[in-house]
N, CA, C and O atoms as a MOPAC input file, in Angstrom:
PM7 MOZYME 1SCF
protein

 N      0.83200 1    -1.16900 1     0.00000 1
 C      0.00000 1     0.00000 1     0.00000 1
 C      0.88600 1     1.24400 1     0.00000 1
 O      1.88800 1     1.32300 1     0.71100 1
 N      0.52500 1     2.10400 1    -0.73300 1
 C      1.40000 1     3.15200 1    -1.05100 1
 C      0.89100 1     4.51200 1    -0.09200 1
 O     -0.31500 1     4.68600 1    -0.26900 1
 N      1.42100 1     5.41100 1     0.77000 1
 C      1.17500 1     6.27400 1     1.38700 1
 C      1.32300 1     7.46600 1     0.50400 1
 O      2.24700 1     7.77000 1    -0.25000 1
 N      0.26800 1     8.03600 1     0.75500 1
 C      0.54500 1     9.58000 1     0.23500 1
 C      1.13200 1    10.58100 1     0.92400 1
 O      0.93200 1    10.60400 1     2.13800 1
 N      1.89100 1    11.51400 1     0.37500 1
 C      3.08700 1    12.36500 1     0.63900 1
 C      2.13100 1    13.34400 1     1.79000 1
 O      0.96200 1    13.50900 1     1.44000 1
 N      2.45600 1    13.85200 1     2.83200 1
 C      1.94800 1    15.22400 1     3.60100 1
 C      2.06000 1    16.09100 1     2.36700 1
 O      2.75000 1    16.08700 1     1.34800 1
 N      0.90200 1    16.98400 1     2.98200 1
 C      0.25400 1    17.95200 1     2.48100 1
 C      1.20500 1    19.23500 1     2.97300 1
 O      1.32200 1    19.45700 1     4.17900 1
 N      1.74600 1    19.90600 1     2.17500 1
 C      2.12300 1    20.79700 1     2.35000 1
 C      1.86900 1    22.33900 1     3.19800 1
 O      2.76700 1    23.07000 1     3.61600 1
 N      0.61300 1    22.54100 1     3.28900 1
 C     -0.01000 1    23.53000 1     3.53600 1
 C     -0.81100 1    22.66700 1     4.93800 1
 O     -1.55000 1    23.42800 1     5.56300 1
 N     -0.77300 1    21.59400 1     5.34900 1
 C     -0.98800 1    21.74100 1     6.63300 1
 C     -0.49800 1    22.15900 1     7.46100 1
 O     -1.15300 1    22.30600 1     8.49300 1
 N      0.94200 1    22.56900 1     7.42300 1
 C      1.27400 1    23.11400 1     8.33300 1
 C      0.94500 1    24.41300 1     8.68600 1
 O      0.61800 1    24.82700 1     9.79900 1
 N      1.10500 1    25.26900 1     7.21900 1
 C      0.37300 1    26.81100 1     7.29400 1
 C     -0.69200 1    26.57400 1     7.30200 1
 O     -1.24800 1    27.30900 1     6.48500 1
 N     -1.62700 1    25.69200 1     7.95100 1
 C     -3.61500 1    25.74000 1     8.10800 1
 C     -3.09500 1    26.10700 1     9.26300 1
 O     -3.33900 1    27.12900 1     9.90400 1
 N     -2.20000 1    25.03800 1     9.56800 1
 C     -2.03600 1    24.59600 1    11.40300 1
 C     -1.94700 1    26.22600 1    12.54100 1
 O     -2.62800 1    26.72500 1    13.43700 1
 N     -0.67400 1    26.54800 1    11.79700 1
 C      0.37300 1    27.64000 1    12.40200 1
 C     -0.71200 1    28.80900 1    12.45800 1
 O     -1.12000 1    29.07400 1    13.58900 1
 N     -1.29700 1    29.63000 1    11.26900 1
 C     -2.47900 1    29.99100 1    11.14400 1
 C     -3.62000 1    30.33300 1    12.28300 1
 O     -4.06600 1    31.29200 1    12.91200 1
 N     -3.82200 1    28.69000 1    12.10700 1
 C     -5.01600 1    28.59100 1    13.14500 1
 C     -4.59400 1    29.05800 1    14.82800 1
 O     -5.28200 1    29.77300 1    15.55700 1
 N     -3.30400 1    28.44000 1    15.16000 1
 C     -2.75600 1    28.94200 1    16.58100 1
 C     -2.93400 1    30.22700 1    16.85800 1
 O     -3.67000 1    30.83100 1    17.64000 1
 N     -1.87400 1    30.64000 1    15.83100 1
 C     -1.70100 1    32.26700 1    15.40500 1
 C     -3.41000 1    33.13900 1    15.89200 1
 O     -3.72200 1    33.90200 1    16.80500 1
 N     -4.01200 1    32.64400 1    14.96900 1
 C     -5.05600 1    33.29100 1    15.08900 1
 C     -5.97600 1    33.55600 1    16.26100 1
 O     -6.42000 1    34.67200 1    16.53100 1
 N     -6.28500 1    32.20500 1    17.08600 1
 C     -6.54100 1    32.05300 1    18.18800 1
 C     -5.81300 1    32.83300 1    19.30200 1
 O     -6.53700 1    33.48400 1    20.05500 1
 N     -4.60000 1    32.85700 1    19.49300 1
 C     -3.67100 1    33.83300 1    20.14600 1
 C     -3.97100 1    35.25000 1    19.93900 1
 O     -3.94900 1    36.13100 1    20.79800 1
 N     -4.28400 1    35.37600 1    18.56600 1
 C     -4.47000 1    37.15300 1    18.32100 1
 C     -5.87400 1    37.55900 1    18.45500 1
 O     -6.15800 1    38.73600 1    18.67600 1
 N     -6.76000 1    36.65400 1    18.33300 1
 C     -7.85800 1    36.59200 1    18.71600 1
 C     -8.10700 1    36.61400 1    20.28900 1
 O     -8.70200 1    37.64000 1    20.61700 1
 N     -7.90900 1    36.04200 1    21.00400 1
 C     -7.60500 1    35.82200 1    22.72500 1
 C     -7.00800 1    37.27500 1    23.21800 1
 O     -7.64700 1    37.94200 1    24.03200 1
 N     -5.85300 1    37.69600 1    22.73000 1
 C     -5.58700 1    38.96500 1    22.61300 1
 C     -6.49200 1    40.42700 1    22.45000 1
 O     -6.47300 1    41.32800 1    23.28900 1
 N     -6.87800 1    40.43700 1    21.83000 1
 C     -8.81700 1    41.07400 1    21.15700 1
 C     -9.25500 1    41.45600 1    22.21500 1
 O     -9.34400 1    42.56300 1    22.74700 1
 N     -9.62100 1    40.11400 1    22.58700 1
 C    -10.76200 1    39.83700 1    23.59600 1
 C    -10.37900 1    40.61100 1    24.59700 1
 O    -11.09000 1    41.55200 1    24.94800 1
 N     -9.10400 1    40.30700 1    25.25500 1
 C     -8.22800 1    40.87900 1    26.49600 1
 C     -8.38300 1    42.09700 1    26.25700 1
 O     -8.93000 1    42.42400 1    27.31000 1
 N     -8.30900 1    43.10400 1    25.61000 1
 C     -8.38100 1    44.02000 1    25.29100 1
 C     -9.75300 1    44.50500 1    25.27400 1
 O     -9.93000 1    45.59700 1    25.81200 1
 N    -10.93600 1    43.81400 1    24.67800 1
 C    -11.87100 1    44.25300 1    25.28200 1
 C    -12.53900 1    44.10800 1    26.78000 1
 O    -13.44300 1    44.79300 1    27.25900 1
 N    -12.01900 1    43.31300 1    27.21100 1
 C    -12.11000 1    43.08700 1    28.78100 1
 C    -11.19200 1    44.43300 1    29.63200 1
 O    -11.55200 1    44.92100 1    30.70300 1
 N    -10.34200 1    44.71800 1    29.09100 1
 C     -9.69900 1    45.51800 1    29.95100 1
 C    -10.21100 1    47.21000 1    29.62300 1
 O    -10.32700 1    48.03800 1    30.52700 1
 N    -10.50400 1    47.53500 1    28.03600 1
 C    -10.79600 1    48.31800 1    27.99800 1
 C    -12.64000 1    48.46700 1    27.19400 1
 O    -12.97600 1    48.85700 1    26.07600 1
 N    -13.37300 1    48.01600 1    28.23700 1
 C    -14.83900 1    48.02100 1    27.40200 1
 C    -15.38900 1    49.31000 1    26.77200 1
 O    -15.00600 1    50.47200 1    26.90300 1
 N    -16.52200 1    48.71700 1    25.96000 1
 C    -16.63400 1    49.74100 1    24.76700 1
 C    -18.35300 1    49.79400 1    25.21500 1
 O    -19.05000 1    48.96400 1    24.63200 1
 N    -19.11600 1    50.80000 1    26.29500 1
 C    -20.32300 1    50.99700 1    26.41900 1
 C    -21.02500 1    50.41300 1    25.23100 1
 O    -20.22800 1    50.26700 1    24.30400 1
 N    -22.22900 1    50.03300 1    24.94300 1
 C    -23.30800 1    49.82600 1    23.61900 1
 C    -22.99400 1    50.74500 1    23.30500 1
 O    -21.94800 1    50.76000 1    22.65500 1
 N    -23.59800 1    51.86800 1    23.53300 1
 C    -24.18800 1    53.20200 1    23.01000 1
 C    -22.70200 1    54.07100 1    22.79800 1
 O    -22.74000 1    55.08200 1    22.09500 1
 N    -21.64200 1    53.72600 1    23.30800 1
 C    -20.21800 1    54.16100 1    23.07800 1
 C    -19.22100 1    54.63800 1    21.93000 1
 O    -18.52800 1    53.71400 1    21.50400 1
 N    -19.11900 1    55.19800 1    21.66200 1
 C    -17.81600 1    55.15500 1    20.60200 1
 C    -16.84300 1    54.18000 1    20.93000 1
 O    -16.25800 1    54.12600 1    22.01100 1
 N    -16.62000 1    53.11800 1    19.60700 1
 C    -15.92600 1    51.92700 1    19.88500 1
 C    -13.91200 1    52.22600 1    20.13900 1
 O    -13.06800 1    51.56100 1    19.53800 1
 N    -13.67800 1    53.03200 1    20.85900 1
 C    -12.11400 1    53.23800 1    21.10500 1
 C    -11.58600 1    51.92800 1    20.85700 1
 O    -10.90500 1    51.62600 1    19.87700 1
 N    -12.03100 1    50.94800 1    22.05400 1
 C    -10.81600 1    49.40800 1    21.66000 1
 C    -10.82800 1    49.33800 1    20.45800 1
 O     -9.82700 1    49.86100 1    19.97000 1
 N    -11.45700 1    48.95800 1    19.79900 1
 C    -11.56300 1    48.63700 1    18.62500 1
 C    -10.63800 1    49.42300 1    17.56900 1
 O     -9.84500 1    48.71900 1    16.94400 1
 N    -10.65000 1    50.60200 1    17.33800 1
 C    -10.08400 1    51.34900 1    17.29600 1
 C     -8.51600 1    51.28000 1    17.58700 1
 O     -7.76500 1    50.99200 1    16.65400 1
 N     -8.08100 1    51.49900 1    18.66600 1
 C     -7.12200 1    50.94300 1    19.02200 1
 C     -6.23400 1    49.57400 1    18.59000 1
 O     -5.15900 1    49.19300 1    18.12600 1
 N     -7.21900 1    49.24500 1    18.98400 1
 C     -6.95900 1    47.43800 1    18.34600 1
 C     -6.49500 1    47.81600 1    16.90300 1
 O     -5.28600 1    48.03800 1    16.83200 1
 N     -7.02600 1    47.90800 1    16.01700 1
 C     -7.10400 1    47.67700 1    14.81300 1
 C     -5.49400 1    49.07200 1    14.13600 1
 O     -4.68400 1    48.86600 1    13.23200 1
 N     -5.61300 1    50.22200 1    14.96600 1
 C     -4.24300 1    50.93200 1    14.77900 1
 C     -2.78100 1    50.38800 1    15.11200 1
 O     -1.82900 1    50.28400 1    14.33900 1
 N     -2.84400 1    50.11100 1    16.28000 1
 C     -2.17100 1    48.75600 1    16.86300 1
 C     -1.45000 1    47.75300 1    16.61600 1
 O     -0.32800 1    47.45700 1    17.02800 1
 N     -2.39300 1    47.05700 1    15.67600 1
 C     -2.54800 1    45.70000 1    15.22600 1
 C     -1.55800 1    46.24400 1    14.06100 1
 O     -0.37100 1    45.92100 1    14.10900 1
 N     -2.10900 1    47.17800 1    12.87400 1
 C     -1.00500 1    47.21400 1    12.01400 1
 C     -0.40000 1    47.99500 1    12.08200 1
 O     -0.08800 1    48.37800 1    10.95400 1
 N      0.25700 1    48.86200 1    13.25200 1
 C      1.51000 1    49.16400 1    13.39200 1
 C      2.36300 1    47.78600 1    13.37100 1
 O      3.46700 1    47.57200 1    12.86900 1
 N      1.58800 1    47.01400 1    14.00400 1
 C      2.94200 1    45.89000 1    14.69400 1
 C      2.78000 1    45.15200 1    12.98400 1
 O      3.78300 1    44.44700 1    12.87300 1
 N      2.26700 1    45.08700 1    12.18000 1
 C      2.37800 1    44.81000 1    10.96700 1
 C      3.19200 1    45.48800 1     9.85500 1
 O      3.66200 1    44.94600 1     8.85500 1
 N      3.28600 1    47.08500 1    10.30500 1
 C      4.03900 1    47.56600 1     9.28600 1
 C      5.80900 1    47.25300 1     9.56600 1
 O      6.65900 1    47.07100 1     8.69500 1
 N      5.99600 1    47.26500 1    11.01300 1
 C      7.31500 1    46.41300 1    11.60500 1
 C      8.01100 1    45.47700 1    11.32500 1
 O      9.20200 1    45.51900 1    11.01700 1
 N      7.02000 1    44.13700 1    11.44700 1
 C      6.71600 1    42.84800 1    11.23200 1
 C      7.12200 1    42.46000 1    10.04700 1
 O      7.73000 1    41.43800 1     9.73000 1
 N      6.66100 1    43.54400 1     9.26400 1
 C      6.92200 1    43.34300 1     7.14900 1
 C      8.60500 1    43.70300 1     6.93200 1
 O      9.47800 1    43.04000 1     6.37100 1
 N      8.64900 1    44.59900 1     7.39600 1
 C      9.95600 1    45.69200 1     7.47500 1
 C     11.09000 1    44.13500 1     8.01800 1
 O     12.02600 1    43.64600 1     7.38600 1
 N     10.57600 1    43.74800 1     9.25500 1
 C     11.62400 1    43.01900 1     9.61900 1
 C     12.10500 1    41.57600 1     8.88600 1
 O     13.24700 1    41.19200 1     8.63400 1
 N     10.64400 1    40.83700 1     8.60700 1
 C     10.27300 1    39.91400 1     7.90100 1
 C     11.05700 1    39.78300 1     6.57100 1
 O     11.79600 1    38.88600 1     6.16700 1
 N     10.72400 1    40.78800 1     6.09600 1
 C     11.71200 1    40.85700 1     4.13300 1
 C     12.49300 1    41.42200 1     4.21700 1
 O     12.98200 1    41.67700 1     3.11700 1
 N     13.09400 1    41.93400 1     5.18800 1
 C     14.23800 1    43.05300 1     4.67500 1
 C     15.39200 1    42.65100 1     5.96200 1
 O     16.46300 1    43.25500 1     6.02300 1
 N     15.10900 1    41.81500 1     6.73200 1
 C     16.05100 1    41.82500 1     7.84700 1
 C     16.33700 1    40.35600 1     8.49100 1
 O     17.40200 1    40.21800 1     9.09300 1
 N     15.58400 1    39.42700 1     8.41100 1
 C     15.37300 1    38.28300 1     9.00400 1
 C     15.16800 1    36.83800 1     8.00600 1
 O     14.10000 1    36.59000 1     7.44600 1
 N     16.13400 1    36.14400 1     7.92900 1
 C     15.80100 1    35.05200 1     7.05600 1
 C     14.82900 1    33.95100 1     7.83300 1
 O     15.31800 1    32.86200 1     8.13500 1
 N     13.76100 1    34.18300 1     8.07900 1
 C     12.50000 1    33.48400 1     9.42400 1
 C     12.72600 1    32.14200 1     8.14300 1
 O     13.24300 1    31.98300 1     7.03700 1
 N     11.88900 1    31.32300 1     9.26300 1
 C     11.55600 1    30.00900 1     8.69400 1
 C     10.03900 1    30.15300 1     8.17100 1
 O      9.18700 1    30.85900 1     8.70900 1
 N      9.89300 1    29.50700 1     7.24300 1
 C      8.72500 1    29.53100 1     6.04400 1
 C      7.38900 1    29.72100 1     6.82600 1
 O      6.42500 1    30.27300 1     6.29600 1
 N      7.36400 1    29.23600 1     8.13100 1
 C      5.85800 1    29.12500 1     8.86100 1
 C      5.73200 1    30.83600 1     9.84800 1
 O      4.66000 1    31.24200 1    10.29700 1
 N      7.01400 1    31.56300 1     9.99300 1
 C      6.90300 1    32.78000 1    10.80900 1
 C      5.94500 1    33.59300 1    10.28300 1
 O      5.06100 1    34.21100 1    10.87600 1
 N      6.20600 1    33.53800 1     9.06000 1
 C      4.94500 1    34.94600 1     8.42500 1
 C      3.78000 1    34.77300 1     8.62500 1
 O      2.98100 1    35.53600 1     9.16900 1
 N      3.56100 1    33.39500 1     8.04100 1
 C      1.97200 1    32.57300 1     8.28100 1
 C      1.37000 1    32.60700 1     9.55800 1
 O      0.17400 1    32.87700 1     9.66700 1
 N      2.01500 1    32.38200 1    10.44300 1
 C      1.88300 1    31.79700 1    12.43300 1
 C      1.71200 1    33.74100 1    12.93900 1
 O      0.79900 1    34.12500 1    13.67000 1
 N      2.42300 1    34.37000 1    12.55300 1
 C      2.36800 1    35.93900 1    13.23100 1
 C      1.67800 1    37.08000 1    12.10100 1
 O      1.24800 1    38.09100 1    12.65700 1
 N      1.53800 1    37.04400 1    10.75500 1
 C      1.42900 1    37.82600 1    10.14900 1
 C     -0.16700 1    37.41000 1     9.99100 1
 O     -1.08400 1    37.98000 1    10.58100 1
 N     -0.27700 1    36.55600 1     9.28700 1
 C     -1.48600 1    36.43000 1     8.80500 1
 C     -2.50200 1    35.91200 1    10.48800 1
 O     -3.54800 1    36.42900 1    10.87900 1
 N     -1.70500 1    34.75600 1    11.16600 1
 C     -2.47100 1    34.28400 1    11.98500 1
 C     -2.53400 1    35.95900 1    13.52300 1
 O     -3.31300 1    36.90600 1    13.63400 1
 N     -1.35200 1    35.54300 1    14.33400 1
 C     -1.97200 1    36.36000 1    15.25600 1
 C     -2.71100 1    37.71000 1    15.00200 1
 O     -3.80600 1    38.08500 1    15.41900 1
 N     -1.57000 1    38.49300 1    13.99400 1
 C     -1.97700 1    39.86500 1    13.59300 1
 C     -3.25300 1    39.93600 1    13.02000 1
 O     -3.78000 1    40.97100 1    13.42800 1
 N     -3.97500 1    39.34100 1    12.28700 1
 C     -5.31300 1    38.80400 1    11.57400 1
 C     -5.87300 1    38.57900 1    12.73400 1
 O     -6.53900 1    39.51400 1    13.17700 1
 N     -5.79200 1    37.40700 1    13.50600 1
 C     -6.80000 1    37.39700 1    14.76000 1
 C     -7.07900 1    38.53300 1    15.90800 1
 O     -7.94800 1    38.40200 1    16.76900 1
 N     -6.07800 1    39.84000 1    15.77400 1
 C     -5.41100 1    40.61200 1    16.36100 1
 C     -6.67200 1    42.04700 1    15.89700 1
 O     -7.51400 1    42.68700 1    16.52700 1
 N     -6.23900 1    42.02800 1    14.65400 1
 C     -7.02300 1    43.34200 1    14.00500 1
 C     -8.50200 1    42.60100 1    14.13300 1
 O     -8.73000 1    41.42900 1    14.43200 1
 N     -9.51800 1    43.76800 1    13.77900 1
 C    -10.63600 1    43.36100 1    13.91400 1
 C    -11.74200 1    44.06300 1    12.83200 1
 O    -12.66000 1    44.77000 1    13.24900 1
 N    -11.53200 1    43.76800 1    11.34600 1
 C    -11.95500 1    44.80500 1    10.76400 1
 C    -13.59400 1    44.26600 1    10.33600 1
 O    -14.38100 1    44.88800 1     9.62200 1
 N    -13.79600 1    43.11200 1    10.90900 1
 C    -15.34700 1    42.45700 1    10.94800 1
 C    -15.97200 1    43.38300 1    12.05300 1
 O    -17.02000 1    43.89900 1    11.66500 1
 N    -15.64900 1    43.68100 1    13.16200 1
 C    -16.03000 1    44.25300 1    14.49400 1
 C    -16.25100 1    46.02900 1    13.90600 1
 O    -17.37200 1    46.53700 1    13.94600 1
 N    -15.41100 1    46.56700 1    13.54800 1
 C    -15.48900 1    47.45500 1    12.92900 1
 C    -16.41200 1    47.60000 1    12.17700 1
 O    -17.46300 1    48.05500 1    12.62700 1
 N    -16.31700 1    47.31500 1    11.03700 1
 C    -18.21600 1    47.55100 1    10.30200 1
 C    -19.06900 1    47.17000 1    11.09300 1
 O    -19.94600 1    48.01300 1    11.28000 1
 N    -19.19100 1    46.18700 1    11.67800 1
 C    -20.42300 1    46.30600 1    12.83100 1
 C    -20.80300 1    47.24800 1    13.77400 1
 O    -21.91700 1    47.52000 1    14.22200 1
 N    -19.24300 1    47.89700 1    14.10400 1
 C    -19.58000 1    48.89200 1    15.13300 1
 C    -20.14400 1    50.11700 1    13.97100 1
 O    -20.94900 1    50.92800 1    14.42900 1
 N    -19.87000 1    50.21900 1    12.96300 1
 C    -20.03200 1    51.68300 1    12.15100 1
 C    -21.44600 1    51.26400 1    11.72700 1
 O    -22.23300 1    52.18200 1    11.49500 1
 N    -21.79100 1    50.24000 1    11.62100 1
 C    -23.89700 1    49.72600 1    11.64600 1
 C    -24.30200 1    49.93600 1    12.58700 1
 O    -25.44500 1    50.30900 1    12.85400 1
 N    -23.35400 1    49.71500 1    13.33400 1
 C    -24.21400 1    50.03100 1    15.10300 1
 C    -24.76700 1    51.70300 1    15.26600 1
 O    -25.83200 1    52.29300 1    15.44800 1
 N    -23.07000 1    52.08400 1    15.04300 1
 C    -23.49900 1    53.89000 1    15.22300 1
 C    -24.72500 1    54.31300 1    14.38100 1
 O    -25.71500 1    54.90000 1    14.81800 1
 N    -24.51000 1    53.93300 1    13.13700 1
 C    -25.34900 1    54.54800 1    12.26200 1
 C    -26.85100 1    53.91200 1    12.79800 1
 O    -27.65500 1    54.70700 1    13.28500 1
 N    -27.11700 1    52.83900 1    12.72200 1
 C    -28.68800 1    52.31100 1    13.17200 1
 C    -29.30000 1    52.86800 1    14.37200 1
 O    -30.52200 1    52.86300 1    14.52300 1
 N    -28.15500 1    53.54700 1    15.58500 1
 C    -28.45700 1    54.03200 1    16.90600 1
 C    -28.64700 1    55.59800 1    16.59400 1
 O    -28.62700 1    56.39600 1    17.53100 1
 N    -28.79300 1    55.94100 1    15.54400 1
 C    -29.08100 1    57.44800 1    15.05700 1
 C    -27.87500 1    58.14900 1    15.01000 1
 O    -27.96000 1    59.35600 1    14.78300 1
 N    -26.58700 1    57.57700 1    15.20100 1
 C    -25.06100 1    58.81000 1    15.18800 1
 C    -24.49700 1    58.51000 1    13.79500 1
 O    -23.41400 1    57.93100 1    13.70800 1
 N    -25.11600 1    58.84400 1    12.80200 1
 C    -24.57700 1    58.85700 1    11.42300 1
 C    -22.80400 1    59.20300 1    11.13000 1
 O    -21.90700 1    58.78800 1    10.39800 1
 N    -23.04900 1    60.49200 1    12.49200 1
 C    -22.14100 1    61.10300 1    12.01700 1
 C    -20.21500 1    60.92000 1    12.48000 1
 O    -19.07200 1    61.21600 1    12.13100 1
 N    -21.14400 1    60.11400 1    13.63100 1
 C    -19.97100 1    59.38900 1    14.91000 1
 C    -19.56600 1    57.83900 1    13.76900 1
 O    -18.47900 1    57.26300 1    13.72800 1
 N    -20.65200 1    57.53700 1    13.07100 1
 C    -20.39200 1    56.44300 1    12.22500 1
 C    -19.43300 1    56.54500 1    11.22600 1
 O    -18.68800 1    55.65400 1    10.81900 1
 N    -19.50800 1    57.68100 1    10.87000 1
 C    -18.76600 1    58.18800 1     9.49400 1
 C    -17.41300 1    58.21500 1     9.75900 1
 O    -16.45300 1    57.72900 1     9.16300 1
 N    -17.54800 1    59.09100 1    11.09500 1
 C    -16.09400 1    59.84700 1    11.30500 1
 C    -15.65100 1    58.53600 1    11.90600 1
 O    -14.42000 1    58.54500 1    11.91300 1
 N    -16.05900 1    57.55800 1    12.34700 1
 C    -15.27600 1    56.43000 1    12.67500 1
 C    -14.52200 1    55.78900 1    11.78400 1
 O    -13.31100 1    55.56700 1    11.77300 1
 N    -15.76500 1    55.39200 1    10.69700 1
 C    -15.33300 1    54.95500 1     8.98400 1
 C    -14.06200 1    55.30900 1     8.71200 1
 O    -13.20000 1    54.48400 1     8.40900 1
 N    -13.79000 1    57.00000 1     8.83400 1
 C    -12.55400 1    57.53200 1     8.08500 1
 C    -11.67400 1    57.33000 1     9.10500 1
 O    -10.57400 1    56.83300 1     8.86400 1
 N    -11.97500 1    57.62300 1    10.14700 1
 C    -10.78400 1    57.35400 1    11.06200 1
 C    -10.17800 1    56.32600 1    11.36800 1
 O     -9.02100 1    56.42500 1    11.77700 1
 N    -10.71500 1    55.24700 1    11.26700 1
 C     -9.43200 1    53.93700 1    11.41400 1
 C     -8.83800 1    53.46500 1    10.04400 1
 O     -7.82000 1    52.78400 1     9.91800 1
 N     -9.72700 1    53.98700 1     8.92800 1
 C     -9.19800 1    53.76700 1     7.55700 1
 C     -7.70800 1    54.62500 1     7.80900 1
 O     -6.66700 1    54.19600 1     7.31000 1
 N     -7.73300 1    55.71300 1     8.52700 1
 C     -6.70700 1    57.09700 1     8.27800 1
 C     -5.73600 1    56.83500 1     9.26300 1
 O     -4.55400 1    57.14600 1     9.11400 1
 N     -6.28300 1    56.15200 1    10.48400 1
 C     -4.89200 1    55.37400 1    11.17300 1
 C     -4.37800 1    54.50300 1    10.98000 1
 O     -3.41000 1    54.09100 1    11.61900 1
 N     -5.11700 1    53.76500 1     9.63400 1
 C     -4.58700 1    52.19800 1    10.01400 1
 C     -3.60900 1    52.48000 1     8.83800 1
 O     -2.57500 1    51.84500 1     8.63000 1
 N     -3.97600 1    53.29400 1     8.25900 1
 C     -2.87600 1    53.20600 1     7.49300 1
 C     -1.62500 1    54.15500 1     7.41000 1
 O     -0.60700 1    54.04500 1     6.72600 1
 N     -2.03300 1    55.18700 1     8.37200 1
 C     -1.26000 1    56.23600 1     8.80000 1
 C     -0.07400 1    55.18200 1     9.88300 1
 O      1.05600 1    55.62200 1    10.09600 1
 N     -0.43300 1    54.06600 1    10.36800 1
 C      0.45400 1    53.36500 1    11.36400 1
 C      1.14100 1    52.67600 1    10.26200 1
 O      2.34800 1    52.90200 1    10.34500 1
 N      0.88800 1    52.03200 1     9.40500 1
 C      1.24900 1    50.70000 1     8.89100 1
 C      2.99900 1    51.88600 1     8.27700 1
 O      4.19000 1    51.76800 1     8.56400 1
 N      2.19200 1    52.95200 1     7.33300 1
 C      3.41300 1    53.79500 1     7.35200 1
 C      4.03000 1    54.12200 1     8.04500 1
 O      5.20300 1    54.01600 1     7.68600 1
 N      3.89800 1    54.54000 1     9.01900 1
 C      4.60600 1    55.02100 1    10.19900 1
 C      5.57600 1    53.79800 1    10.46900 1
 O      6.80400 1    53.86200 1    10.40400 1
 N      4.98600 1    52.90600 1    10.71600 1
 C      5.59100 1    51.91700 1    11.33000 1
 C      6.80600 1    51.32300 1    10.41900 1
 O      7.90400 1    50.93300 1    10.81500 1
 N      6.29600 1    51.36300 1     9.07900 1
 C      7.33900 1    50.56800 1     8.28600 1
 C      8.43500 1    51.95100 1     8.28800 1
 O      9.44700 1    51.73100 1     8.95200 1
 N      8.38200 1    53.11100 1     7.74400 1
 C      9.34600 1    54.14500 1     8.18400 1
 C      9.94900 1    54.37400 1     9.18300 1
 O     10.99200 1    54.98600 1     8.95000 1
 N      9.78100 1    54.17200 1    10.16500 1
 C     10.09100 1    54.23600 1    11.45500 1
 C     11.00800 1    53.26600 1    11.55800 1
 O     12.15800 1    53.56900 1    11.87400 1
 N     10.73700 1    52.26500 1    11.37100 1
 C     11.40800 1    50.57800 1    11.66600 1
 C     12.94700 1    50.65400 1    10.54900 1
 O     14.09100 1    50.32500 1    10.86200 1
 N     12.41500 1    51.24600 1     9.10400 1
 C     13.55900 1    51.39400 1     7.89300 1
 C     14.96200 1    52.34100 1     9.03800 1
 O     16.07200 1    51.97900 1     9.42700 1
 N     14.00400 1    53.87600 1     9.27100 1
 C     15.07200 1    54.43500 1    10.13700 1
 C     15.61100 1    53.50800 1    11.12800 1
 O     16.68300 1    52.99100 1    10.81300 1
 N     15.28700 1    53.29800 1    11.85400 1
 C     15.71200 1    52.57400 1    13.26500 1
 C     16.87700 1    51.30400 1    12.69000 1
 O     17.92000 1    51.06900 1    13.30000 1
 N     16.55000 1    50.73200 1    11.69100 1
 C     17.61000 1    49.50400 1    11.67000 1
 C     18.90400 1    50.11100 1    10.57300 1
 O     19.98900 1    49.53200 1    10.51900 1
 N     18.56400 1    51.46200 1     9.65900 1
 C     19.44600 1    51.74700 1     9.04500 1
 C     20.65100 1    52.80000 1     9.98700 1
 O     21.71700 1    53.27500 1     9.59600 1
 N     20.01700 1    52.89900 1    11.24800 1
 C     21.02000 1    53.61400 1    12.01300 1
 C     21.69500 1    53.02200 1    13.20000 1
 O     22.63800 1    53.21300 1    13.96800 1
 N     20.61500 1    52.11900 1    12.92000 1
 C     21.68400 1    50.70900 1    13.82300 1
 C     23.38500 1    50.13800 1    12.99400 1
 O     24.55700 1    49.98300 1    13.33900 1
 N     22.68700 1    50.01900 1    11.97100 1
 C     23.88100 1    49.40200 1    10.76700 1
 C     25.24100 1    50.54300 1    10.56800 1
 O     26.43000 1    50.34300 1    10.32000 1
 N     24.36700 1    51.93300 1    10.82800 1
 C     25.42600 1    53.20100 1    10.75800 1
 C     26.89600 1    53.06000 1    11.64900 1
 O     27.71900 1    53.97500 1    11.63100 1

């Protein structure tokens, strides 16, 4: 009887799935420590999600440009924790929430505002990180 070869990509389901659960668990902690009233402007969330890809714009920076990681690091921290980490499902819910609770306008300005940090960090972060290791090397 002839065995078939492992599957390649179980391992990145596997690593993934940990990952995710961890960054997910993380989330949570975060909403436990810092709760978000119903009727509230969602800050954690917020937070969370600025946060989340700062430590992503880093992560990339260090990942390709600095670190020869083993094939499962990106998968296990990038996609898994950081993915379980950010929360951009929670987010449109919270911006349905505002808007259905009559704050159109708290909805909106939420809309733009984590669009405008998240990506205002991810830059930041990857610039920041370029400086920091090119003046290490100096």
């Amino acid at each position: 009887m002839r065995t078939k070869p492992p599957n390649p990509q179980t391992a990145v389901v596997a690593v993934i799935a940990l990952g995710g659960a961890a960054g997910a668990s993380a989330r949570y902690g975060a909403s436990l420590l810092w709760p978000t009233a119903t009727d509230g402007f969602p800050w954690t969330t917020l937070l969370v999600n600025v946060i989340g890809c700062a430590v992503i714009g880093v992560f990339m920076v260090v990942i390709s440009e600095v670190w020869a990681a083993h094939r499962l690091v990106r998968p296990f921290f990038g996609t898994g924790v950081l993915g379980g980490f950010t929360t951009f499902s929670t987010y449109a819910v919270d911006i349905e929430r505002l808007i259905d609770g009559g704050r159109a306008r708290s909805g909106l300005a939420y809309l733009g505002l984590t669009l405008l940090a998240a990506l205002a960090a991810v830059w930041s972060a990857v610039w920041l990180t370029r400086r920091v290791l090119a003046w290490r090397q100096s």
